[in-house]
C-alpha positions as CSV (number, residue, x, y, z in Angstrom):
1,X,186.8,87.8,42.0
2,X,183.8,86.1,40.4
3,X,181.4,88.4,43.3
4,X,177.8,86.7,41.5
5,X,179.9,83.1,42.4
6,X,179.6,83.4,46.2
7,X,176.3,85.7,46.6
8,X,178.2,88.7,47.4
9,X,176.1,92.0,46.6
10,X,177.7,94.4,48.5
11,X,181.7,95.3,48.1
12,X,183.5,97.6,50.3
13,X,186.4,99.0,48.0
14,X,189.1,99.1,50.5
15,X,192.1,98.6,48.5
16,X,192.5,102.0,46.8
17,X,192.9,100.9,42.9
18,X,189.4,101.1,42.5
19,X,188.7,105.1,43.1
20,X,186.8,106.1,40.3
21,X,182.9,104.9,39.1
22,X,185.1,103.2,35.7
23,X,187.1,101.2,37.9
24,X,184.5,100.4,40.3
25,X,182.5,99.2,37.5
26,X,184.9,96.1,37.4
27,X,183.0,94.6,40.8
28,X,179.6,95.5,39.2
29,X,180.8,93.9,36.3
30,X,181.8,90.9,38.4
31,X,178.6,90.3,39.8
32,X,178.4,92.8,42.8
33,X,174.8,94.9,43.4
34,X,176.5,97.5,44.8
35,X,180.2,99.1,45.5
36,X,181.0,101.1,48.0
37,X,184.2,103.0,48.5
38,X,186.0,103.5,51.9
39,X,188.3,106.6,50.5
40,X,187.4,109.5,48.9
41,X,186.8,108.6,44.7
42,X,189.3,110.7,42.6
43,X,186.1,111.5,40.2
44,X,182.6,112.9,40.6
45,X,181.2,109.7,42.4
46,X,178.8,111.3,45.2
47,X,180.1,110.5,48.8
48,X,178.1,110.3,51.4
49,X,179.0,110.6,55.5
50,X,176.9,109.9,58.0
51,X,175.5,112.5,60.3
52,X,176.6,115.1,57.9
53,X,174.5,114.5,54.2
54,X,173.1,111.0,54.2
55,X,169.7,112.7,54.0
56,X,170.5,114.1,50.6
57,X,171.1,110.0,49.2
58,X,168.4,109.3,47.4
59,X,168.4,105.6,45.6
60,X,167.9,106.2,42.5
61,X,170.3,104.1,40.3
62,X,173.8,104.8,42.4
63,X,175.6,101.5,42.2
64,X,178.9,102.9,43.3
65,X,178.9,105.4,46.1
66,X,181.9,107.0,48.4
């Protein structure tokens, strides 16, 4: 999916074949801002829950997050 093409910035990786920053890297790559995963990443991407430590998310250059 050509993400740039049709003004997408945000993606919400849903499918679960995209779990690690490297794989992820393939919406960036694609045109996508930013890449968010709805499962937990089988790497060291930071993941983030809400009411629990969003405080500690700090937007420096995170372009995948969990």
């Amino acid at each position: 999916m050509k993400w740039d093409a049709i003004g997408a910035e945000y993606v919400v990786e849903s499918t679960g074949l995209f779990l690690t920053k490297e794989k992820a890297q393939a919406h960036i790559e694609a045109g996508a801002k930013y890449v968010v995963m709805s499962a937990p990443s089988k790497d060291d991407t930071p993941m983030f829950v809400c009411g629990v430590n969003e405080k500690t998310y700090v937007k420096i250059n995170w372009f995948v997050l969990d």
